[in-house]
N, C-alpha and C positions, 0 to 999 in steps of 0.2 A: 233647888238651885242648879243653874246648868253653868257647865264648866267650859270652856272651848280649849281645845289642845293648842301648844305652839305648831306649827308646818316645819317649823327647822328642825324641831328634836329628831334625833337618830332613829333612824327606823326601827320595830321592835327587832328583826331577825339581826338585828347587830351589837342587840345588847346582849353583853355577860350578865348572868343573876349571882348576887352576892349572895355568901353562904349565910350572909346574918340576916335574913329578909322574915318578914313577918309573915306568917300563915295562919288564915282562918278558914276554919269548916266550917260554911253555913248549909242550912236548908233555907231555899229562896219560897217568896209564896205562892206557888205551884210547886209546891211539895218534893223541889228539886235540889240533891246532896250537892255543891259545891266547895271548891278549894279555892279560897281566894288568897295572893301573895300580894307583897306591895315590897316595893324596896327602891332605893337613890340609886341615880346613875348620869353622873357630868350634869349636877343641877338638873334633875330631872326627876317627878315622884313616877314612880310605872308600875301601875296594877294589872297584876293577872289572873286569868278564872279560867277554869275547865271543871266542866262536870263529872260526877264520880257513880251516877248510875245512869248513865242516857248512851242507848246506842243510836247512831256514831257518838262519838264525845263531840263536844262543842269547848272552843277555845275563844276567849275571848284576852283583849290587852287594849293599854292605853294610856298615853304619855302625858303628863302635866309638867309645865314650865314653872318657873315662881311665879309670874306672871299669871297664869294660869289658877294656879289654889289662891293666890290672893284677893282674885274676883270676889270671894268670899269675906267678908267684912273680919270674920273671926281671926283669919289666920295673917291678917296686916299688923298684927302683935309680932311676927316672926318675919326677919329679915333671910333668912335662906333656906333652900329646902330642906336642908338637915335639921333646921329647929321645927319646920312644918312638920316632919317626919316622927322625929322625936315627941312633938304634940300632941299627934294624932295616934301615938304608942301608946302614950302617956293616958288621954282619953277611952282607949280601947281598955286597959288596963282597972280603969277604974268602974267601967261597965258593957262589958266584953260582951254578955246574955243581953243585952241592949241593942246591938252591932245588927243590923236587917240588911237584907239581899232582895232585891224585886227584878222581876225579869220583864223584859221587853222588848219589840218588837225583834230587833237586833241587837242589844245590847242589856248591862247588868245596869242598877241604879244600887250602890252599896252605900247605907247610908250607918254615920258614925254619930253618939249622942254625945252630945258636948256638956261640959258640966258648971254652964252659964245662964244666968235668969233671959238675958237678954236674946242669946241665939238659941235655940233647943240641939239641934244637931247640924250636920253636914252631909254632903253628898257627894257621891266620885260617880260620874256614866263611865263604863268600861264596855265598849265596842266589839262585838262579834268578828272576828279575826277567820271566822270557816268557810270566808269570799276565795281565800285564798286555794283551801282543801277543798270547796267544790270546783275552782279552775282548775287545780291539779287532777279531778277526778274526771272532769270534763277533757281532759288533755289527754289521759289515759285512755277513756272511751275511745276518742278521736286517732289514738294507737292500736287499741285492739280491733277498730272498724278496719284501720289502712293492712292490717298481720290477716284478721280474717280475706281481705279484698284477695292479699297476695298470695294466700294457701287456695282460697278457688281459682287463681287464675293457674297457681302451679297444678294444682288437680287437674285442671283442661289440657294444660302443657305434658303432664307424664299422660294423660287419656292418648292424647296424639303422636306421642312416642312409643306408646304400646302398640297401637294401629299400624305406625308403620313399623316395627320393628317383627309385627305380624307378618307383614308384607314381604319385610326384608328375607325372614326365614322360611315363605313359601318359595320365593325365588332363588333363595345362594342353601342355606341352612340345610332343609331338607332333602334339595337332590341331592346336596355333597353327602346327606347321610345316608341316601338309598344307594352312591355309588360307594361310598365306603364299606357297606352292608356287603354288597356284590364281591368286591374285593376280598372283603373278608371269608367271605363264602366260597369264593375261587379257591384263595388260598389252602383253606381249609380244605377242600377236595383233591388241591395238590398234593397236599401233606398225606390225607389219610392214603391217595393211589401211589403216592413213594413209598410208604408202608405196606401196602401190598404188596408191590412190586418187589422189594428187598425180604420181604416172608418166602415169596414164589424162586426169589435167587438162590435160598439158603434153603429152598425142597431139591431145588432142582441139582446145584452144585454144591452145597454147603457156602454158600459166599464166596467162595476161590475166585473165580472169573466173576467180574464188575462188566463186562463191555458186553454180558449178556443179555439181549432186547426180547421186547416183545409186541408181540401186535394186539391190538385191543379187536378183539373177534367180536364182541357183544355192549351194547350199551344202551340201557333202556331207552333214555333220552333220545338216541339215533334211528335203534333201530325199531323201537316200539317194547311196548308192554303188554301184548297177546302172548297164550301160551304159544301159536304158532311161530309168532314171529323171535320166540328164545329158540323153541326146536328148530 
């Protein structure tokens, strides 16, 4: 028996699940553990399934009106869906080891045995609902392409900041450190000849007189580095 949903009922991601909702663990026939729920909600029967050993899981739901279960000849004895509800407890109760799960293309067929000469059983299609979670995975993808796009284009972007910041310190960076080097080194030779010079003060007067000079007679660098040119 095929059921067709109302298009008005509420969406399933806006229904609350009542804590008193019926659960059954079936194995479907492809050897498959599911959990199936069923429960009311504003005139409305909503069964739901997900699998208990399939990776990814699969989730499946799907709304009946009264209109909807009544298609059904058996359940035109019950005027709302809480006595449909209460019926189909009631039937489940009485042959639970009964109760079959079949899989299909996209959807579950849970079929319910009735305890009637007339009818034998019933059936609910409960619709694969993973339309949803492979958009979303499909969405995801389409973010991790646009995150990858943007890390290669930033990797070209610091490539060409490195290049020229190459550039920039062959031109400013490194003279300024070969003349700061020289500086340094100037200085440095000032400092160690004022030390010489105040050793030679305090041979010559013990440091008394300051305004004593002297003349630089020899210096490699001027005057050369032969033994003749010291003599």
């Amino acid at each position: 028996m095929e059921i067709v949903t109302n298009s008005s009922a509420p969406k399933p991601s806006n229904i609350p699940k009542p804590k008193n909702c019926k659960t059954l663990n079936l194995k479907s026939d492809k050897n498959n553990d599911f959990e199936i729920q069923f429960y009311v909600y504003e005139n409305n029967l909503i069964f739901e399934g997900n699998t208990k050993n399939a990776i990814p899981q699969k989730n499946y739901k799907k709304i009946y009106s009264l209109e909807n279960v009544q298609t059904n000849k058996y359940f035109l004895i019950c005027e709302t869906i809480n006595e449909i509800y209460d019926e189909i407890l009631n039937q489940i109760g009485q042959n639970e080891a009964g109760v079959k799960i079949n899989e299909k293309m996209n959807n579950l067929i849970l079929t319910i045995p009735l305890n009637t000469k007339k009818i034998k059983e019933c059936s609910f299609e409960i619709d694969e609902v993973a339309n949803n979670t492979n958009g979303q995975i499909s969405e995801l993808y389409t973010i991790v392409n646009q995150l990858t796009n943007e890390v290669k284009t930033l990797k070209e972007k610091n490539k060409e900041l490195e290049g020229r910041l190459e550039e920039m310190e062959k031109i400013f960076l490194i003279p300024y450190k070969e003349k700061l080097e020289k500086e340094q080194k100037r200085q440095l030779e000032e400092k160690q000849r004022e030390e010489v010079l105040n050793k030679i003060r305090n041979w010559v007067d013990h440091g008394k007189d300051e305004s004593v000079c002297f003349d630089l007679l020899y210096k490699k660098s001027r005057d050369g580095s032969s033994t003749k040119d010291f003599h």
